[in-house]
N, C-alpha and C positions, 0 to 999 in steps of 0.2 A: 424130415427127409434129408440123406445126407447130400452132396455134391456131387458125390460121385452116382448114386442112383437117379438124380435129376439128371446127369449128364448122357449118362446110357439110354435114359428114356427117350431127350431131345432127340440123340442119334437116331436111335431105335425110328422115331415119326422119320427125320430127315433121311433115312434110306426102305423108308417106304411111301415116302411122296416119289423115289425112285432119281432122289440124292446121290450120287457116288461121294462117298465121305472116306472114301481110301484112294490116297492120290501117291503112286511109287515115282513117279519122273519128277524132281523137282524144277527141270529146264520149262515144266508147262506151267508152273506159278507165276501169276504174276508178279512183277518187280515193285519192291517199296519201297526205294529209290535209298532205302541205306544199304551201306554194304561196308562188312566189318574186313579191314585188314587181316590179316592170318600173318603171325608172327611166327617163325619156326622158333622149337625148343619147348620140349615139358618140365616140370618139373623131376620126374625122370630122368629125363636127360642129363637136367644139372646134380643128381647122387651121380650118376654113371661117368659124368666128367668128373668129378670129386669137389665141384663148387660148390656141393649141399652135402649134409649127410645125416644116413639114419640117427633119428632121437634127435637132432637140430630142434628147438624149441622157436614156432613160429608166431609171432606178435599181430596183433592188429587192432586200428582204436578207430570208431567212426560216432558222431555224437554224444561223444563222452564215455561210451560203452567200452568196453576192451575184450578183445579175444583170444585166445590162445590153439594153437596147433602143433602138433609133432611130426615131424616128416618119417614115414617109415623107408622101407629100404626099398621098399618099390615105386618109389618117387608120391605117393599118396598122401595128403594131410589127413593125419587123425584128430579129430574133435568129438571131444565125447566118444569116445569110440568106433567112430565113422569115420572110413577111409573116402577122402573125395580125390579125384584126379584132376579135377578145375580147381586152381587156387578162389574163384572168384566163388564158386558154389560153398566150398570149406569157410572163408572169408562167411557168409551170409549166413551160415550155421555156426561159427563162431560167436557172435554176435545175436544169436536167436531171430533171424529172418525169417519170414514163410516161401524166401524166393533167394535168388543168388541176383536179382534184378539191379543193375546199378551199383553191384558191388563188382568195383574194376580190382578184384586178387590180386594180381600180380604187384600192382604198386602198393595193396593197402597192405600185403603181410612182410613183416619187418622179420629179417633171422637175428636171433639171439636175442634181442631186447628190441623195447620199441623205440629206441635210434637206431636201429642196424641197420646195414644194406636191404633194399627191396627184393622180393625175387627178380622184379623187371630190372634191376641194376646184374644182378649177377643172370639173367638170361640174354643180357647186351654183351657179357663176358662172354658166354657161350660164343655168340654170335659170331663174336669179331677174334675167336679161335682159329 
């Protein structure tokens, strides 16, 4: 049985014990006491200020592994042929992960080689525009 039919099953019982398992207001969640900064600046943004650009060849090395991405022109890492908008999610498919978990993108993918600038170095450029 795959995951995903044991998953729909669970459901399936948890909103017939008369579970609501569809929750749209996220102010009624409770708090788990992390909470992640919000940096402004996409990748995007850095083709359209002209600090990245389309075909930029994107670097990244984590336990010896090493991965490779392309920036298209709509700010997108392509890896294997998947456009990701999260450096971190592209970074984690780079790499052959099952998750983008723990992969912080922005500092791991290097432009042009793997000593280049971070993206998180040239979105402090943005930044401080």
């Amino acid at each position: 049985m795959s995951l995903d039919a044991l998953l729909s099953s669970i459901l399936a019982a948890v909103r017939l014990a008369g579970i609501d398992v569809y929750r749209n207001d996220e102010d009624e969640l409770p708090s788990t006491g992390f909470t992640r900064a919000a940096i402004r600046g996409t990748v995007a943004d850095l083709v359209a200020e002209g600090l990245l650009h389309a075909g930029t060849e994107l670097h990244c090395t984590r336990a010896g592994r090493q991965g490779v991405g392309t920036v298209a022109s709509d700010g997108q890492i392509i890896v294997d042929g998947v456009g990701y908008k999260a450096p971190s999610r592209a970074a984690g498919a780079s790499l052959g992960a099952d998750t983008s978990t723990g992969y912080g993108g922005w500092e791991m993918w290097h432009v042009g080689s793997p000593g280049g600038p971070t993206l998180a170095a040239l979105r402090a450029e943005l930044r401080g525009r």
